[in-house]
Backbone as ProteinMPNN parsed JSONL, in Angstrom:
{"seq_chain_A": "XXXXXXXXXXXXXXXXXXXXXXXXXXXXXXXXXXXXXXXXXXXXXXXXXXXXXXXXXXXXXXXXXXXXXXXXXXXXXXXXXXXXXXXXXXXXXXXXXXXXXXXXXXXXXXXXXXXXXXXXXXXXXXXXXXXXXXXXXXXXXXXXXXXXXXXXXXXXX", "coords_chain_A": {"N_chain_A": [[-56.617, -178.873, 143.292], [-53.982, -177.587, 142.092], [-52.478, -174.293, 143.985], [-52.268, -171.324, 141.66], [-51.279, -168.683, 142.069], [-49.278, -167.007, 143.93], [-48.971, -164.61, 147.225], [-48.58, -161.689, 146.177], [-48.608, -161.737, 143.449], [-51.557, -162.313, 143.675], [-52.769, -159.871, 144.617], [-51.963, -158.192, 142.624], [-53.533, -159.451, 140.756], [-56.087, -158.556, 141.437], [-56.321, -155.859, 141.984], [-56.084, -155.032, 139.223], [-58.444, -155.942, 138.237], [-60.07, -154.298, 139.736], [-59.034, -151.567, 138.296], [-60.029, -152.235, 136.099], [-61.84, -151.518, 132.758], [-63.441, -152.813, 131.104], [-65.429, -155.323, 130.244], [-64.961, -157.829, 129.808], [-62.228, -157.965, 130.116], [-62.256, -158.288, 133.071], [-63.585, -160.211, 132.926], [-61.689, -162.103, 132.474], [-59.49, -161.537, 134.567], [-61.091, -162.72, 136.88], [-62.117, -165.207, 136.035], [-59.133, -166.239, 136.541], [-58.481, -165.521, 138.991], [-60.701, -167.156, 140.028], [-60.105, -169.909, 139.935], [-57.599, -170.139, 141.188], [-58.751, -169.675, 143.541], [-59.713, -172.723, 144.331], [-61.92, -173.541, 142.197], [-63.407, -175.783, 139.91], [-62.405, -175.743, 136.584], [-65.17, -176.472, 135.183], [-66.948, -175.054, 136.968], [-66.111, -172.758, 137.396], [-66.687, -172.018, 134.741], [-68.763, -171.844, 134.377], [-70.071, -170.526, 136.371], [-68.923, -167.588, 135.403], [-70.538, -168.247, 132.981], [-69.153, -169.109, 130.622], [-67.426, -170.789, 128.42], [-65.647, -174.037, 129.398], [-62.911, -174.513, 128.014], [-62.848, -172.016, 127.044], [-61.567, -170.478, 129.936], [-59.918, -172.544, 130.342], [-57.983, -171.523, 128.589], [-57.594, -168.986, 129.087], [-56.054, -169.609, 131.149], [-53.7, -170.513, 130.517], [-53.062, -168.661, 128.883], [-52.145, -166.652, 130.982], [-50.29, -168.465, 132.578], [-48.271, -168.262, 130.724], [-47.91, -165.167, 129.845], [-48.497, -163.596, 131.481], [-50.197, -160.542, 133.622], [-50.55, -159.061, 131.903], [-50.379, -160.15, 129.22], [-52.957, -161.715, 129.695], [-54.559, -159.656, 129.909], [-54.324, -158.708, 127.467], [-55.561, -157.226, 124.446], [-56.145, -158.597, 121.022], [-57.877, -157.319, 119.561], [-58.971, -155.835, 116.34], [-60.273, -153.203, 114.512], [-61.717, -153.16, 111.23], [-60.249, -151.669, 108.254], [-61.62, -148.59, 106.766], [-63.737, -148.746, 103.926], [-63.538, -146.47, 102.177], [-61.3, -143.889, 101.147], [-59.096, -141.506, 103.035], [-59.914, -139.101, 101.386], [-61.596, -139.605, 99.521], [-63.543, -139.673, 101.564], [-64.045, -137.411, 102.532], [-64.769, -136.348, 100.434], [-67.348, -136.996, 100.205], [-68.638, -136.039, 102.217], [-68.664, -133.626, 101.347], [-70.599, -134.29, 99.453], [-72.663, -135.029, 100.978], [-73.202, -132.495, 102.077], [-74.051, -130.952, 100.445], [-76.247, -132.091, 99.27], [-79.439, -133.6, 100.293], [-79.54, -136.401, 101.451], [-82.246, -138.8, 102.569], [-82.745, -141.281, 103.405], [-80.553, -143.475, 104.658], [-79.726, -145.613, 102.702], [-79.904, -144.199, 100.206], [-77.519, -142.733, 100.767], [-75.421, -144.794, 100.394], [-76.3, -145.896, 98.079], [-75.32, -143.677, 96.126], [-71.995, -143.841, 97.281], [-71.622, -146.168, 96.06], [-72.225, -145.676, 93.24], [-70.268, -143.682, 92.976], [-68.026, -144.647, 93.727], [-67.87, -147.64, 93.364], [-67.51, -148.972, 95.5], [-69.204, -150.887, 98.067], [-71.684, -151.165, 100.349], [-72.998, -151.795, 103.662], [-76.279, -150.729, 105.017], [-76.327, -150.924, 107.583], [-72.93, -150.746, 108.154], [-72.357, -148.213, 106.567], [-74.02, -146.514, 108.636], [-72.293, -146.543, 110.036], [-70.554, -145.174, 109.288], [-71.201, -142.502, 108.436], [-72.057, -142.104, 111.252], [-69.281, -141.631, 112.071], [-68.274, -140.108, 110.871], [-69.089, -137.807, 111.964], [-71.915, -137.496, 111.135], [-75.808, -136.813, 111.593], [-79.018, -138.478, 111.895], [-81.474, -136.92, 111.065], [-84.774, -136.048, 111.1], [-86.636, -135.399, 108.066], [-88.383, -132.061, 107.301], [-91.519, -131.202, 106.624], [-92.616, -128.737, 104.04], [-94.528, -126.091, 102.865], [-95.729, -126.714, 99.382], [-96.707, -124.611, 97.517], [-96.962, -121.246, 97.666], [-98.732, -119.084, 99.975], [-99.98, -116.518, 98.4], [-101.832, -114.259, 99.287], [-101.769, -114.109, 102.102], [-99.406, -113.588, 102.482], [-99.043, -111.173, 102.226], [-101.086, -110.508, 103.954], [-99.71, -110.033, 106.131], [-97.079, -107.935, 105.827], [-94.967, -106.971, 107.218], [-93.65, -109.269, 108.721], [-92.379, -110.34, 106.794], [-90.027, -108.456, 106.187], [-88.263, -108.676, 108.34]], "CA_chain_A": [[-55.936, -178.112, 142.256], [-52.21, -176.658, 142.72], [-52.189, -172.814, 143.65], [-51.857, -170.43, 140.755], [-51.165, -167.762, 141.919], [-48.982, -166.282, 145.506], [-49.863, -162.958, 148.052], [-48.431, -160.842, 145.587], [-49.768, -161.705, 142.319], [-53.426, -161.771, 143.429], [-52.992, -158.567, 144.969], [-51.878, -157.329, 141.34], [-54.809, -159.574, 139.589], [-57.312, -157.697, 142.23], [-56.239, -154.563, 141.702], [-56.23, -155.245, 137.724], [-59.876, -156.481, 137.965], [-60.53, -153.432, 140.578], [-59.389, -151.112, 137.574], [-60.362, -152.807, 134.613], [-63.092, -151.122, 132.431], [-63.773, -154.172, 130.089], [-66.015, -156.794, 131.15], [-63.573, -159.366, 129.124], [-60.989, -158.503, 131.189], [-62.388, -158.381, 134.17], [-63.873, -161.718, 133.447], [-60.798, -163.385, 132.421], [-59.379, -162.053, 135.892], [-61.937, -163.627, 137.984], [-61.583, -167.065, 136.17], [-57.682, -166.852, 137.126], [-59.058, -165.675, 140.679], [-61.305, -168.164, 140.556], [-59.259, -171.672, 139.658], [-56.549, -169.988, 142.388], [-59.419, -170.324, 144.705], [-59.933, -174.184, 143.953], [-62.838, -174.021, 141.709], [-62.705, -176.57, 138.748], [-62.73, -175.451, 135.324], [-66.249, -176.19, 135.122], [-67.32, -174.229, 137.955], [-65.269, -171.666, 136.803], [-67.168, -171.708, 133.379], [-70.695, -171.934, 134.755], [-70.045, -168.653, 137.069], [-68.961, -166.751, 134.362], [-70.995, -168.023, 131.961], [-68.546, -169.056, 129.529], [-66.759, -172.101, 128.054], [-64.712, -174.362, 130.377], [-62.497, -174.279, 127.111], [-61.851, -170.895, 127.275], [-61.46, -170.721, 131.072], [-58.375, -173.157, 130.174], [-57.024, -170.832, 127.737], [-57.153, -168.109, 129.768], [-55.213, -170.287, 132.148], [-53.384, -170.904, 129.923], [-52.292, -167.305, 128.486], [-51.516, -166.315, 132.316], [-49.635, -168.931, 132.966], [-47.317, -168.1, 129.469], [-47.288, -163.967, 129.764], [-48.912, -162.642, 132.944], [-51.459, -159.878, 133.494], [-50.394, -158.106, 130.563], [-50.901, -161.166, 128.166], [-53.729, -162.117, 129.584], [-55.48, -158.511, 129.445], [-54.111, -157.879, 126.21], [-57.033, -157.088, 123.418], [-56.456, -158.521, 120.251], [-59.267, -157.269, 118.475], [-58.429, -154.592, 115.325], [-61.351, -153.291, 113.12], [-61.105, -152.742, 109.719], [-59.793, -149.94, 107.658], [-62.748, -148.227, 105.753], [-63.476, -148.973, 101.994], [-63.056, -145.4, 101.12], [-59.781, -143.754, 100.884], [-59.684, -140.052, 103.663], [-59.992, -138.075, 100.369], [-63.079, -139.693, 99.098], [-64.897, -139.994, 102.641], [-64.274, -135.699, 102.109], [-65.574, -136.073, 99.104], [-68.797, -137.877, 100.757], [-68.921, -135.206, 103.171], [-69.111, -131.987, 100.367], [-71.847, -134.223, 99.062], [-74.31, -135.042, 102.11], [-73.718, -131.274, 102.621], [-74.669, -129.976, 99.294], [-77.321, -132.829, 99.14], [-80.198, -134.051, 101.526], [-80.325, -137.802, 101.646], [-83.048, -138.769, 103.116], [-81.993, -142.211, 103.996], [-78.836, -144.432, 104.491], [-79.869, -145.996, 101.039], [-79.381, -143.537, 98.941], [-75.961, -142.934, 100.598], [-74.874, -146.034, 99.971], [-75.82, -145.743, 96.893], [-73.99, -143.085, 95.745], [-71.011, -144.275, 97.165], [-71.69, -147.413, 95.423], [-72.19, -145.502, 92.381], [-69.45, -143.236, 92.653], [-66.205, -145.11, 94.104], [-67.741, -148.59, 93.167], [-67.493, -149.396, 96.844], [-70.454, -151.835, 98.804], [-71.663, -150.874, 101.837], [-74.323, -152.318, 104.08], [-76.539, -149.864, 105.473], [-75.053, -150.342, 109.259], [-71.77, -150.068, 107.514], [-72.836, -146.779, 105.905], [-74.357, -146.106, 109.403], [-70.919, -146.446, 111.206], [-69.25, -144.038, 108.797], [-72.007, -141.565, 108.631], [-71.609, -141.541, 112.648], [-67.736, -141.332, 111.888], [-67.681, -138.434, 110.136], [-69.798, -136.665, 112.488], [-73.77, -137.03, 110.536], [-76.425, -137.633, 112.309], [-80.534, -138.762, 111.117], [-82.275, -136.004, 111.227], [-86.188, -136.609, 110.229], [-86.791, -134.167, 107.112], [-89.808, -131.731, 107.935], [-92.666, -130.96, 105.444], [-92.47, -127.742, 104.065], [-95.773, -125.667, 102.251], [-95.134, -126.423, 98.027], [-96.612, -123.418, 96.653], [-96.912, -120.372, 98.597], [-100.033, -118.029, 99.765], [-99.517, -114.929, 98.706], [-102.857, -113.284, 100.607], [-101.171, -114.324, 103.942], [-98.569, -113.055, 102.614], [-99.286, -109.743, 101.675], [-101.669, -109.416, 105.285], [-98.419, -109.495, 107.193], [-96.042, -107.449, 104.965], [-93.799, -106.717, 108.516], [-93.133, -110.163, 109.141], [-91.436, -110.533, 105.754], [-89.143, -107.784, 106.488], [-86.986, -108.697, 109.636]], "C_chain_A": [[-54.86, -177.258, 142.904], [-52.718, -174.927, 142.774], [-51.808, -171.983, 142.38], [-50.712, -169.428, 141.119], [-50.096, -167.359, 143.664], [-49.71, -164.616, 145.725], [-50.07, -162.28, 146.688], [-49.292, -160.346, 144.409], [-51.135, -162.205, 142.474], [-53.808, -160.914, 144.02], [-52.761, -157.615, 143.637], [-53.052, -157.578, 140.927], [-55.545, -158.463, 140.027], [-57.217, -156.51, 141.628], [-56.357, -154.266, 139.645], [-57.718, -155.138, 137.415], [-60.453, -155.293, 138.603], [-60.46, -152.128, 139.249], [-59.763, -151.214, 136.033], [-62.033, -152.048, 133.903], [-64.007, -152.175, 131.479], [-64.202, -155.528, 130.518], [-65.489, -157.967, 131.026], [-62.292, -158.769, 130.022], [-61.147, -158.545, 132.036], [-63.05, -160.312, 134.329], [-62.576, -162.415, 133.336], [-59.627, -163.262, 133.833], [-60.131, -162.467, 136.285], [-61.932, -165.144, 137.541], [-60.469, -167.276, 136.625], [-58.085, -166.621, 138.7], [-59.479, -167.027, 141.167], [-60.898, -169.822, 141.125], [-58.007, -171.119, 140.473], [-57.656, -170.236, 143.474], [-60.261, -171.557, 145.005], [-61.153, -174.572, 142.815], [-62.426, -174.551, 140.524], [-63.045, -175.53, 137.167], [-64.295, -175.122, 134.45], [-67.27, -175.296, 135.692], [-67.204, -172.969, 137.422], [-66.32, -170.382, 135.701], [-68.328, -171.17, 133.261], [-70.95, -170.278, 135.391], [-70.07, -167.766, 136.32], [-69.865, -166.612, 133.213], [-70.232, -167.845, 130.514], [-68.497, -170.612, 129.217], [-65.694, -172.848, 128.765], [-63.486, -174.486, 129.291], [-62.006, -172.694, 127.275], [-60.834, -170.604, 128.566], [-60.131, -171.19, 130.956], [-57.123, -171.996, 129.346], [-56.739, -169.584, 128.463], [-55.817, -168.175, 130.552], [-53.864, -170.555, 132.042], [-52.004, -169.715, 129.565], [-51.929, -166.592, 129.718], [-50.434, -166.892, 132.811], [-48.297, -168.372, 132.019], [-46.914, -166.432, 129.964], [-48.114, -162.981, 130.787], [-50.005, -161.923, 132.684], [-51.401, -159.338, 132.27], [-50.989, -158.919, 129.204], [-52.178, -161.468, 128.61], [-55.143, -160.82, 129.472], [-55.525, -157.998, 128.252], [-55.363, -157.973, 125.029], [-56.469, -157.233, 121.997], [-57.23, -157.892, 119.266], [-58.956, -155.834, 117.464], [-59.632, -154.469, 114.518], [-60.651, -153.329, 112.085], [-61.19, -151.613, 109.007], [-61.156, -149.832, 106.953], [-62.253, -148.446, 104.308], [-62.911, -147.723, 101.406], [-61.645, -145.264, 101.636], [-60.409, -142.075, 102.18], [-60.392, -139.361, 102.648], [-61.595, -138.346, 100.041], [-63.972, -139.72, 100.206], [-64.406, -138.184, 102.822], [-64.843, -135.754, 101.085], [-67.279, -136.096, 99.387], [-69.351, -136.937, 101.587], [-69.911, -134.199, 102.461], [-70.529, -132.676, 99.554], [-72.828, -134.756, 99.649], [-74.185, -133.456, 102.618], [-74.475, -130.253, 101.829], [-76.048, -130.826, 99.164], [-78.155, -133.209, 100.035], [-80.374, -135.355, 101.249], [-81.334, -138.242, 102.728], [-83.188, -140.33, 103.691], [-80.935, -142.569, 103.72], [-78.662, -145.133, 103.115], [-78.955, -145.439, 100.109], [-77.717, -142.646, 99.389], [-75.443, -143.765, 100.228], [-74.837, -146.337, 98.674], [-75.261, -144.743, 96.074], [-72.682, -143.095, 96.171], [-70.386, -145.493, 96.193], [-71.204, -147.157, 93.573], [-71.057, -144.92, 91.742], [-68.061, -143.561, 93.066], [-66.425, -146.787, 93.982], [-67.722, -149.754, 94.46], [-69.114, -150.086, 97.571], [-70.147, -152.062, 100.015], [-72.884, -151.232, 102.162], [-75.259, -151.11, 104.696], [-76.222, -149.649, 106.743], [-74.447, -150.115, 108.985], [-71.817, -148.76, 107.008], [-73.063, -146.098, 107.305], [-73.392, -145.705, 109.94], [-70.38, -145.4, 110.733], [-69.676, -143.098, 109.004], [-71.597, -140.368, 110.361], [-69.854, -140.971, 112.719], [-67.163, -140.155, 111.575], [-68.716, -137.413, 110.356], [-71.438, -136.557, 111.334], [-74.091, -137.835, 111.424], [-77.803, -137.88, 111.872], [-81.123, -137.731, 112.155], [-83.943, -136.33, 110.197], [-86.634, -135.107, 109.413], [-88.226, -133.618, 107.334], [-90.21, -131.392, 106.198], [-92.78, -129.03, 105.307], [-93.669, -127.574, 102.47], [-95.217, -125.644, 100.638], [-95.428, -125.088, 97.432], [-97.149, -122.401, 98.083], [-98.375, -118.953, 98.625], [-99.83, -117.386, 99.506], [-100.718, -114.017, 99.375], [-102.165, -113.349, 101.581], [-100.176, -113.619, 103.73], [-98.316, -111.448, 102.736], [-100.178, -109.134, 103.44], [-100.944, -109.589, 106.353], [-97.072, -108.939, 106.71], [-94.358, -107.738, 106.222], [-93.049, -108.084, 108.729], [-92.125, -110.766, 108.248], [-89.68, -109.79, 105.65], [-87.985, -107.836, 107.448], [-86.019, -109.151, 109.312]], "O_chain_A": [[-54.876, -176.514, 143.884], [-53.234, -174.375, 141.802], [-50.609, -172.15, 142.156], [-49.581, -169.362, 140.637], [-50.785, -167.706, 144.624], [-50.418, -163.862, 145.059], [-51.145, -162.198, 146.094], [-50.083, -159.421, 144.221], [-51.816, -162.496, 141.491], [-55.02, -160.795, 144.196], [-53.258, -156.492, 143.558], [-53.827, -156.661, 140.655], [-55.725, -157.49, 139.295], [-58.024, -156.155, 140.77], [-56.734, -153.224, 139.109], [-58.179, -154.413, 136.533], [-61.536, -155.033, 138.079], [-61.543, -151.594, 139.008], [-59.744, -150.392, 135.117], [-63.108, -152.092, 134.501], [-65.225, -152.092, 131.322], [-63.578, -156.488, 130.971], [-65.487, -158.915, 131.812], [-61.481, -159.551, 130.519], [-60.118, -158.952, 132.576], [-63.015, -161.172, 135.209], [-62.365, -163.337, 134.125], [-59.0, -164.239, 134.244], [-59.861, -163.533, 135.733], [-61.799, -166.098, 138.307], [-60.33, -168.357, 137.196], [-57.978, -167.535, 139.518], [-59.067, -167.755, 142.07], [-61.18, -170.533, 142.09], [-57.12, -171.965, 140.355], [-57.378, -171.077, 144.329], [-61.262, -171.544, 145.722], [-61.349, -175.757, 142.546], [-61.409, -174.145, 139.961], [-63.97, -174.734, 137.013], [-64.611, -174.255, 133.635], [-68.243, -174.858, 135.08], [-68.129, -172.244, 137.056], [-66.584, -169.18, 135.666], [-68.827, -170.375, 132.465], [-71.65, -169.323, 135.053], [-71.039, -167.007, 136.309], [-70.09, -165.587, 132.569], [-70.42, -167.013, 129.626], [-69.286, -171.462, 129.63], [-64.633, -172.224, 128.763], [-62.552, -174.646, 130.077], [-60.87, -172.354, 127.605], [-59.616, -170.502, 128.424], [-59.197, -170.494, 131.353], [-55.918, -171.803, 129.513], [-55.587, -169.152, 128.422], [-54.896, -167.366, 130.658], [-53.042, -170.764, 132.934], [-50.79, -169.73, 129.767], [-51.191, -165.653, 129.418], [-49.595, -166.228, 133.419], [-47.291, -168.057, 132.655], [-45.787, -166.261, 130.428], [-48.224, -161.758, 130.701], [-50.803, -162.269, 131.812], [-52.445, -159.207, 131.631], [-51.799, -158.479, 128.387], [-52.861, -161.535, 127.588], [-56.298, -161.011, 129.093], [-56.322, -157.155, 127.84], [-56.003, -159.021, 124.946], [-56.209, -156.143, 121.487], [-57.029, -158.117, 118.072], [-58.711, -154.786, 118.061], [-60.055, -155.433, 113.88], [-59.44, -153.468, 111.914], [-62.043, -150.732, 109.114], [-61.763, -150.84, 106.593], [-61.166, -148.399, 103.733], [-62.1, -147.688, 100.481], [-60.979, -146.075, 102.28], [-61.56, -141.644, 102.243], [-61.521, -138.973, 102.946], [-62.539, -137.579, 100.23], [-65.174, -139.789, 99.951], [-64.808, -137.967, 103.965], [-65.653, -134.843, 100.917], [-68.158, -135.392, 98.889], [-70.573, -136.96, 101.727], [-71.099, -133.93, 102.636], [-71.404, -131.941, 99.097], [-73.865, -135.006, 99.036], [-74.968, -133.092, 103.495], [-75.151, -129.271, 102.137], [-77.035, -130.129, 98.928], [-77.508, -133.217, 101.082], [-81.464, -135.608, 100.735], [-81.047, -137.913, 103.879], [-83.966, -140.388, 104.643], [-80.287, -142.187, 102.745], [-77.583, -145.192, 102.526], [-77.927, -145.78, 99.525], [-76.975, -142.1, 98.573], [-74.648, -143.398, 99.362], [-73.89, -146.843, 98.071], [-74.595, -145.202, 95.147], [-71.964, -142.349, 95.505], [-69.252, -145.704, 95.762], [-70.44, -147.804, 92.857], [-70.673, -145.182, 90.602], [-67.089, -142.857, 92.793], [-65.473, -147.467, 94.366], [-67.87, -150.975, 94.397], [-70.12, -149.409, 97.363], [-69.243, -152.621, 100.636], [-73.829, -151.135, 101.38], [-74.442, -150.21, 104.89], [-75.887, -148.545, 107.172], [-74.416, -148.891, 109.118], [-70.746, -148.218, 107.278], [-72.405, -145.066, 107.429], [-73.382, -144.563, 110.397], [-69.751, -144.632, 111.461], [-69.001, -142.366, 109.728], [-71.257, -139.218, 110.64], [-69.436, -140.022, 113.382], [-66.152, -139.499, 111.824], [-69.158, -136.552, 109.596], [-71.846, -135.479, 110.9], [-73.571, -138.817, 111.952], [-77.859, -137.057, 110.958], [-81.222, -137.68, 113.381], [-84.094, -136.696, 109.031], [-86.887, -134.032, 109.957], [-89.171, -134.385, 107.523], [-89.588, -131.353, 105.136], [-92.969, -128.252, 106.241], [-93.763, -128.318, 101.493], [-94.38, -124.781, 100.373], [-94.527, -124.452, 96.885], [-97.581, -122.787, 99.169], [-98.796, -118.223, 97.728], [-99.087, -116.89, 100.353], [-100.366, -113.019, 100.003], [-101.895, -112.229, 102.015], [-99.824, -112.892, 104.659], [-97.435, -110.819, 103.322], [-100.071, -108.034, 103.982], [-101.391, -109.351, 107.475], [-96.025, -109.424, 107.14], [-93.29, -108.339, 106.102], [-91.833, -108.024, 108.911], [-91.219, -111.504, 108.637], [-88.619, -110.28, 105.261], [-86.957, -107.164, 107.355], [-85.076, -109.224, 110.1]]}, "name": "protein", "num_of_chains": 1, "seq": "XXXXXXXXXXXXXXXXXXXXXXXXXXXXXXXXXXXXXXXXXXXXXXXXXXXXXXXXXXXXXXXXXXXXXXXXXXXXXXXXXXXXXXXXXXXXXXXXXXXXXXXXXXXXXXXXXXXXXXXXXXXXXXXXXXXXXXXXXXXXXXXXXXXXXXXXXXXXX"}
């Protein structure tokens, strides 16, 4: 297999792969490493633990637009269902309200903006906008009043 790559540019890949924080880009340098250091496609694939199919495409998108193209990250989530205004809205009411699971958020979003959300989905936003699951404690329904009355002081502070 022909050289890929000269000195230079696999002293850039290296150093690419040296600071890369993303295990996808660090793998898709080491397959261009790799098929510069004769291994076949398959080889390639097996090491990594991928598809000799991708491996090509990698090969592929290096050869076309360099480190930059071939580190570049596609990947875009998606915008949330609500709108900012209503995920404030959602806020003023998990603060005035205690849900006690992701459910019954979901369903009052459901109920009140018509919007369908899964409960991970609900989960993600929850985390998004800063809530976190807190396990609701048990608190005494009606109240002693003897106990109460034989520690008057403690009522007072």
């Amino acid at each position: 297999m022909a050289k890929l790559l000269n000195q230079d540019q696999k002293i850039i890949l290296q150093e690419a792969h040296h600071n890369s924080r993303l295990r996808k880009s660090a793998d898709r340098i080491k397959a261009i490493l790799l098929l510069d250091g004769g291994f076949s496609y398959e080889q390639v694939a097996e090491i990594l633990l991928l598809d000799d199919m991708t491996v090509r495409r990698y090969e592929k998108e290096y050869k076309k637009t360099g480190v930059d193209g071939l580190l570049e990250s596609r990947y875009h989530g998606t915008e949330g269902f609500l709108t900012e205004f209503q995920e404030k809205e959602v806020v003023n009411y998990l603060r005035a309200h205690i849900c006690q699971t992701v459910k019954e958020a979901v369903s009052y979003v459901n109920s009140t903006y018509g919007k369908i959300y899964s409960i991970a989905g609900m989960t993600h936003l929850l985390h998004r906008i800063n809530f976190v699951y807190k396990k609701t404690k048990v608190l005494p329904g009606k109240v002693d009043r003897e106990k109460q009355e034989l520690y008057p002081s403690s009522m007072n502070m």
